[in-house]
N, C-alpha and C positions, 0 to 999 in steps of 0.2 A: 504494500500500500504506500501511494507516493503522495506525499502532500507539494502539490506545485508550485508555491508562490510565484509567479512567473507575471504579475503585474507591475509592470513599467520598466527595469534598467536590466534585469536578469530574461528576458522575454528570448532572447534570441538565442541563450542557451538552452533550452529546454528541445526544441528540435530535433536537436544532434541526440542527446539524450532517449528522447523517445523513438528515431531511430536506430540508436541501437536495442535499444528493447524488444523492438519489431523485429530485430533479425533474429530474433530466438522465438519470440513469442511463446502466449500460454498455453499449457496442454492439460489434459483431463486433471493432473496431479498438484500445476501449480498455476497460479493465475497472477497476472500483475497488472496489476489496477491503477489508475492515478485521479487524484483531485484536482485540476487543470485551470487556474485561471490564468488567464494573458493581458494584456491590457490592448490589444489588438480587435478584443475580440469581448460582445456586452456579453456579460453573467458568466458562468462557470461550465466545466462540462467533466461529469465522470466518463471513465473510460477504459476501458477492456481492450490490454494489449495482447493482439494477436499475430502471429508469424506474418510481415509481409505489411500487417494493417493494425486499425486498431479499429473497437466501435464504439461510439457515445450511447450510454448508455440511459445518461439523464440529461439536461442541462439545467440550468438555476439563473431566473434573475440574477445580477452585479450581487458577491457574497465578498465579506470582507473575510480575507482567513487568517488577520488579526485577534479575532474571535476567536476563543476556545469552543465554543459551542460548533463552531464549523469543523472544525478539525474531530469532536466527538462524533458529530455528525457523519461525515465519513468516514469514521472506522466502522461506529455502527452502522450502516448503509452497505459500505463493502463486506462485512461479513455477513450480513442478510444475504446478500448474492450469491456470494461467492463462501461458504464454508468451508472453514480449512482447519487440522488440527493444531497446527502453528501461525503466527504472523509476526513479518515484518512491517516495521512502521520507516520511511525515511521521511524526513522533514526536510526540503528541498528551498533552499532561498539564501539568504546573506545571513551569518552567526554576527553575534557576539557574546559569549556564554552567558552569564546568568542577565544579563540587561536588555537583550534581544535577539531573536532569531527570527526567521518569516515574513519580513515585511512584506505588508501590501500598501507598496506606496500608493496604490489609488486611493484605497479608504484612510490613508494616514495612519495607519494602527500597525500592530507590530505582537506577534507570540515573545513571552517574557519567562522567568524561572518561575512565577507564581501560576501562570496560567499554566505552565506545562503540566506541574501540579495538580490541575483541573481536571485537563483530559486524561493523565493518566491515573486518575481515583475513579471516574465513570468510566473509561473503556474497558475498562476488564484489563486481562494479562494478556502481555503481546512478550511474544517471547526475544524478540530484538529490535533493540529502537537503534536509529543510524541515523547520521544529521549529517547530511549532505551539505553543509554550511559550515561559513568560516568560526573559530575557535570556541569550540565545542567542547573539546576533552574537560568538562569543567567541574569540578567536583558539587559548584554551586545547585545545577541542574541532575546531575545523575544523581545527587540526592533524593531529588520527586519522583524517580522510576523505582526506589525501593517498595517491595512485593508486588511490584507491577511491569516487572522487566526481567528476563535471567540476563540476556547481554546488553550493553550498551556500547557503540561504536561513534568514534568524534575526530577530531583534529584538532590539535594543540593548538596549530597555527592557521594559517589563511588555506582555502580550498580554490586553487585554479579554475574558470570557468567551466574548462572543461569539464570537470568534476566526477563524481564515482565514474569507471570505467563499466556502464548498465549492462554491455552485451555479455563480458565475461562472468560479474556476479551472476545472471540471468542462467546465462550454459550451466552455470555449475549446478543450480538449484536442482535447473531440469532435468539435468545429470544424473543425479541423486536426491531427488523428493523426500528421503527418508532421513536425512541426516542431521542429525542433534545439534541443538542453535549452537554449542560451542564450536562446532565444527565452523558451523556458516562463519560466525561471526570471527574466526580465524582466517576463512578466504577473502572477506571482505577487506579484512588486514593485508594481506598476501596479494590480491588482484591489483589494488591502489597504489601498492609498492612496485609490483611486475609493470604497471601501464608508464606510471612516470620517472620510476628509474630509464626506464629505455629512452623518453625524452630530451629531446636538444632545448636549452632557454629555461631548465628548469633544475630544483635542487633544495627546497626551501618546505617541502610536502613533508608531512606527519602524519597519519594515521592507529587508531590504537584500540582497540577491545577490554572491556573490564568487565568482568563476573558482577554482577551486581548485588548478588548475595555476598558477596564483602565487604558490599558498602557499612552497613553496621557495623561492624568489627575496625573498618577505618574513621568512623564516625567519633567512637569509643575513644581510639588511641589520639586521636585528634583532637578531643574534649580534653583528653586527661593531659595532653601537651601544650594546649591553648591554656591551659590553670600554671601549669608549672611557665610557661612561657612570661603570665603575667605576675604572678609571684614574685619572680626574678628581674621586671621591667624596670624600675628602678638603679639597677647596680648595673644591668646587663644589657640595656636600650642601644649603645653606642653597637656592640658585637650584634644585636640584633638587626641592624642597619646595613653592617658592611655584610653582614651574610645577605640580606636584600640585593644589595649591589651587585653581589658576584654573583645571583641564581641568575636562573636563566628565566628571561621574561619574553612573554609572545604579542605579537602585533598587536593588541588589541586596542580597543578606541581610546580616547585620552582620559579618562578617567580614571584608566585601571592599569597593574599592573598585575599579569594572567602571568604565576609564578607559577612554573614547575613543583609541582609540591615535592618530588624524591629528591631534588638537583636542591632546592632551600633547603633540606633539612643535613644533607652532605656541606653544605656551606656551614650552616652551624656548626656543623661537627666539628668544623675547620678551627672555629674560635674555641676561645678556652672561656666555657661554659659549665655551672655548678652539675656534678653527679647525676643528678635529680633530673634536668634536664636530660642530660646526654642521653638518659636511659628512656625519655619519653618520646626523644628524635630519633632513635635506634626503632622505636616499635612502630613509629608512622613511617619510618623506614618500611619497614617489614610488612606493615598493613597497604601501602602503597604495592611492592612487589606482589602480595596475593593476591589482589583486585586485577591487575593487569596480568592479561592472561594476554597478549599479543600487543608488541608494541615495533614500529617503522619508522624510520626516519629519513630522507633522502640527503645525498653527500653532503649538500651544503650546510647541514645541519649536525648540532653537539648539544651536550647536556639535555637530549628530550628524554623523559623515563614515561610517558601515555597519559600523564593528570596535571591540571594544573587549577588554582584556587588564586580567589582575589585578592589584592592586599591594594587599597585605593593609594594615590596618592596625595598628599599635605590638603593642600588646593581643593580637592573635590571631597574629604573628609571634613573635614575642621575648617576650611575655607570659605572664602565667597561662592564658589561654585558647590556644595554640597547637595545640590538640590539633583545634581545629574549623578553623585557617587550613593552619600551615606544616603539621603534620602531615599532610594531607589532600595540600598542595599536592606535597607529596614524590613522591608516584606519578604528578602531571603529566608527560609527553614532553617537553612542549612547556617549562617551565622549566629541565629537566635540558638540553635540547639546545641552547638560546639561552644559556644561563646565568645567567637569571634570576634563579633560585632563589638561586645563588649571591648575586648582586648583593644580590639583599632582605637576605640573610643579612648584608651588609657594612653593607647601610643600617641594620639595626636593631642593628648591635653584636653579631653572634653571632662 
């Protein structure tokens, strides 16, 4: 199941896209479906891709897929048609992890980490979610698919227009109808790396798979490191900084700094930091490594380990511009429940 957002600047990717889909097309076992809006084109159109073609199945007055109700919308709708013992779900448009994904620039609106939240407490369990959009890998968001996800598949950094290579993940399903989301969501890893390794003008690609049944367990070590983290802020603010500086941080819009979370906790380690800590970096270490179950990088890239988490900067925390960072970041789970939020609060003086 493909969620298209394909209204206004990402439009003319989606073609290439949906031909390659076509060049495998669906069979009695597997079916692939997409949510289509264009801005070419009024209202919306479901659609059933088949070998060669495809065929609309419904169409919809102008739908904003801004909306979490649209995006439930069509999960439940394509599983009405089309029943299957597993799904994938891809979210198809422009990322930024927990602040936006999906624009539909025509309606102004935008899928966010609290809406994902939404859809995925009403649609049931989809056994693989994959977000065809730029930086995703984000702990922020794959916190909302716990019990409502086994895999989750994303990208640390920016995703080329081109984006998923559809015709090979497609072969492979058809391939093998029967094979267990870890499987898949290991080729989705593997396919991503094989299309743009081979690429000339490129180098800069990430892709990565997490169990999401470890998210708990990294949630845990992540709670219990965010207490010792702030414990220690006072004496230890200054080493907590320079390990910021030397992790590795990804593209992301100016608000944020989208830090590797494996690469910042090896940075600490770097510093000389009390016992207590080292032993709470050691185990988000460790809880890191068992959530990633496949992780790629392409040549031009170092320090990716497949996850990375918010850490705002001055400015959009505690600053004049708060209103685009902490204020946003307020309705994250995933800060409220760790204590993040809290912490950042302490690191910028609020």
């Amino acid at each position: 199941m493909i969620y298209v957002c394909a209204d206004k600047d990402l439009e003319d990717s989606w073609a290439p896209d949906l031909a390659e889909l076509e060049s495998v097309g669906s069979t009695a076992d597997v079916h692939f479906v997409a949510l289509v809006d264009l801005s070419t084109e009024d209202g919306s159109e479901l659609i059933h891709i088949e070998q060669g073609t495809h065929t609309v199945v419904e169409t919809s007055p102008e739908q904003n897929l801004g909306d979490p109700q649209i995006a439930i919308n069509f999960v439940n709708t394509a599983q009405s048609y089309w029943p299957a013992n597993k799904h994938v779900l891809v979210f198809w448009n422009h990322g930024n992890g927990f602040e936006s994904f999906c624009w539909d620039q025509g309606d102004e609106d935008w899928l966010d980490c609290p809406k994902l939240g939404q859809i995925m407490d009403t649609v049931g369990f989809i056994y693989i979610v994959a977000f065809d959009a730029c930086d995703m890998a984000h702990i922020e968001d794959y916190y909302e698919l716990v019990g409502h996800a086994s895999y989750v598949v994303g990208s640390e950094e920016s995703i080329p227009l081109d984006g998923y290579p559809y015709d090979t993940n497609a072969q492979d399903l058809v391939n093998n109808p029967t094979q267990d989301a870890l499987a898949y969501a290991t080729e989705l890893v593997n396919n991503y790396g094989e299309y743009y390794w081979k690429k000339k003008g490129y180098g800069w690609e990430t892709l990565s798979a997490l169990d999401v049944n470890q998210i708990p367990a990294l949630t845990t070590t992540f709670t219990d490191w965010t207490s010792e983290m702030l414990a220690n802020l006072n004496q230890y603010k200054r080493r907590y900084t320079a390990a910021l500086r030397g992790a590795k941080k990804m593209a992301g819009t100016e608000p944020a700094y989208f830090v590797d979370m494996y690469d910042y906790m090896l940075e600490l380690l770097e510093e000389n930091i009390p016992a207590s800590l080292v032993t709470a970096t050691e185990n988000v270490k460790t809880a890191v490594n068992n959530a990633v179950v496949i992780n790629w990088y392409n040549n031009k890239q170092s320090d990716i380990y497949g996850l990375h988490f918010f850490w705002s900067k001055a400015l959009y925390w505690s600053g004049s511009w708060a209103i685009l960072g902490r204020d946003i970041y307020l309705s994250v789970s995933w800060g409220q429940t760790t204590g993040w939020t809290g912490f950042l609060d302490a690191y910028y003086g609020l």
